[in-house]
C-alpha positions in Angstrom: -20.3 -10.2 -13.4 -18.0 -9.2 -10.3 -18.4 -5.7 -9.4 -14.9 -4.2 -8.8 -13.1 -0.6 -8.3 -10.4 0.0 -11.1 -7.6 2.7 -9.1 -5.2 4.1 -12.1 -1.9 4.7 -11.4 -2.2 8.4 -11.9 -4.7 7.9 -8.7 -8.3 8.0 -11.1 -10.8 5.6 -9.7 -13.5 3.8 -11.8 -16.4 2.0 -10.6 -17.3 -1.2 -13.0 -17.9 -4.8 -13.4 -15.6 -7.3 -15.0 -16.9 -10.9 -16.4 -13.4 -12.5 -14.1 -10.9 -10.2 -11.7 -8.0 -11.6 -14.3 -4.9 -10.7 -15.7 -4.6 -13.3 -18.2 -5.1 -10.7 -21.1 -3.0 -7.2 -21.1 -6.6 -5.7 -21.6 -9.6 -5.8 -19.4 -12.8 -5.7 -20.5 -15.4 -3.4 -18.2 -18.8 -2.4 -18.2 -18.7 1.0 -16.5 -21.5 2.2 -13.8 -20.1 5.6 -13.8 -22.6 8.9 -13.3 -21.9 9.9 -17.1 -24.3 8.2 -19.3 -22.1 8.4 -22.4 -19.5 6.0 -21.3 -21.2 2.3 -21.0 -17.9 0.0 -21.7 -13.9 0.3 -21.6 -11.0 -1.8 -23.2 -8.3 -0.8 -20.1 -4.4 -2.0 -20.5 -3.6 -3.6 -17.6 -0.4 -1.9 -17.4 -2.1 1.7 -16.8 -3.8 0.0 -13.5 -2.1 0.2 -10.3 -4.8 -2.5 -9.1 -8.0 -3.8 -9.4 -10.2 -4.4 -5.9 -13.2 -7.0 -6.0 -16.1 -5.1 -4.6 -18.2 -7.7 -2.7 -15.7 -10.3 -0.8 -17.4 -13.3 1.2 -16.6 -12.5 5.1 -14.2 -14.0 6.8 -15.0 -17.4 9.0 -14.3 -16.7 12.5 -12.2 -19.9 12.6 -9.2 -18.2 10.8 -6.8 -17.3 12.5 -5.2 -14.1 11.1 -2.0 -14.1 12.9 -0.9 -17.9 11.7 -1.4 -16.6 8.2 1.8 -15.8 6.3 2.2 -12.2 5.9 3.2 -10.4 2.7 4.2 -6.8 2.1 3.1 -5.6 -1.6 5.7 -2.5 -2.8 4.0 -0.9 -5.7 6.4 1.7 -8.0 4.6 4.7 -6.3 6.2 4.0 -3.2 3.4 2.9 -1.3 2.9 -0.5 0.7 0.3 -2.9 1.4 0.2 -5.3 4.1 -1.8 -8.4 4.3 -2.4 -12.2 5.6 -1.9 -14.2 2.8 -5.4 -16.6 2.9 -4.5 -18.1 -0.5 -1.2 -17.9 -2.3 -1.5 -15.8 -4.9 -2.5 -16.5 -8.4 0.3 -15.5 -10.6 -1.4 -14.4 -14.5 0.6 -13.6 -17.5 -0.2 -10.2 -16.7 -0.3 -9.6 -13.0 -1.4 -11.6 -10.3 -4.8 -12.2 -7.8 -4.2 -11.7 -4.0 -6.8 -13.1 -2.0 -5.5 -11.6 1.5 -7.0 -9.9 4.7 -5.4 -6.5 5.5 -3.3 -5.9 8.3 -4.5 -5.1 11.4 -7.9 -5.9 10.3 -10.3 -9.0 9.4 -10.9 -7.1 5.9 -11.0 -10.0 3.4 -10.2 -8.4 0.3 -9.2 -9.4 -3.3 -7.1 -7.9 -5.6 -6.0 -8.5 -9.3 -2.4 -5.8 -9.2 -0.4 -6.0 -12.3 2.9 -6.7 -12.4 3.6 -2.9 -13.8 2.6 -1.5 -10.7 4.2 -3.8 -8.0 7.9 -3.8 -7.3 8.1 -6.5 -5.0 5.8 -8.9 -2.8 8.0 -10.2 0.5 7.1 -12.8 2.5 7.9 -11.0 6.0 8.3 -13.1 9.5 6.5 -10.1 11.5 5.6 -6.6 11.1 8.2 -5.5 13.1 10.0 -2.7 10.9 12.3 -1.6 13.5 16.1 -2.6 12.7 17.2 -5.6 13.5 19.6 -4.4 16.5 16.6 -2.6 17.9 14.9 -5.7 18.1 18.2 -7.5 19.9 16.6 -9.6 23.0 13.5 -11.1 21.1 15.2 -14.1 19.4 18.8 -15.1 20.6 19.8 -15.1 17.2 19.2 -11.4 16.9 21.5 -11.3 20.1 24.5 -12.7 18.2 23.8 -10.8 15.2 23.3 -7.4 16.7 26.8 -8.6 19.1 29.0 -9.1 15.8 27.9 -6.1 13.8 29.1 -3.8 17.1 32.2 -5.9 16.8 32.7 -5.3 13.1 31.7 -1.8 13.7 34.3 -1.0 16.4 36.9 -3.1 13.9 35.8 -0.6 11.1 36.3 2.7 13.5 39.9 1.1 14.4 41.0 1.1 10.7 39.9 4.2 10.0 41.5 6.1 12.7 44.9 4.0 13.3 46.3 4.2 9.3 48.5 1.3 8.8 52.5 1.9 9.7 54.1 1.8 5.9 57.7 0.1 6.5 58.4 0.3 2.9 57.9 1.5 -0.5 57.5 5.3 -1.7 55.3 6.3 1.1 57.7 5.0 4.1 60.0 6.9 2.4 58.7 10.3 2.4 59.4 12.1 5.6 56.0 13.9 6.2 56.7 16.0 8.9 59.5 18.1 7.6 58.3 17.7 4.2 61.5 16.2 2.6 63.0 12.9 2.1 64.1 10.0 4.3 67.0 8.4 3.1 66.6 4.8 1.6 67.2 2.2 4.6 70.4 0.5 4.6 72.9 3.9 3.4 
């Protein structure tokens, strides 16, 4: 049995043991070690769980290197985001899928079955860097050009908005809006 901590997406926590950390089957199946003798077992939807943490994890080797690991940023509907070295690509169930990751920042090797209810997204992210990508001009020349055309377009934008086009025809270039009345059609 694989000891695990069940969170709920209304923020509950349970304490159990699973037979797999799975999401093969829209229910798990756990044998609860809770305080309350009264409960001993639980049929739990998958889709009430915001995610499911494997209690006891193996260390990490000292040989990995964290930092050449791809990173991922897991969104979950609550708003809420996880950030972790990818050690194995994920394991993608019929009902969720099973990260096996280390948290950013840390060496925490942690694994975690999240069903596919309670994530929004999972990106694949080149660095943690959240500033925007003209704040981050002078790290990669690309950034350079990108940041250089979006002040161009920027400045183009500001032009159009405060220059409005000369009208030398139609209804509007005939309308003298100064004095409020007419200009007389071109050519009489």
């Amino acid at each position: 049995m694989t000891e695990v901590v069940l969170a709920f997406l209304d923020g509950e926590l349970m304490h159990g043991a699973v037979s797999a950390l799975q999401l093969d089957d829209p229910f798990l199946e756990v044998e609860l070690h809770g305080l309350d003798g009264n409960n001993r077992q639980a049929l739990v939807p998958a889709a009430s769980l915001r995610q499911v943490d494997q209690v006891q994890v193996p260390g990490l080797s000292p040989e990995v290197e964290v930092d050449a690991l791809p990173r991922v940023a897991l969104h979950f509907q609550d708003g809420q985001v996880f950030r972790a070295h990818v050690l194995t690509p994920a394991a993608l169930q019929r009902y969720g899928a099973v990260w096996d990751v280390v948290e950013a920042g840390t060496r925490d090797h942690r694994t975690l079955a999240i069903p596919y209810t309670a994530l929004k997204a999972a990106f694949y992210v080149r660095h943690w860097d959240t500033r925007r990508p003209q704040d981050r001009a002078g790290d990669d020349p690309r950034d350079r050009e990108r940041a250089r055309l979006a002040e161009i377009m920027a400045r183009r934008s500001r032009a159009a908005i405060s220059e409005p086009e000369e009208r030398s025809s139609g209804l509007l270039a005939r309308l003298d809006t100064e004095q409020g009345g007419r200009r007389p059609p071109e050519g009489s």
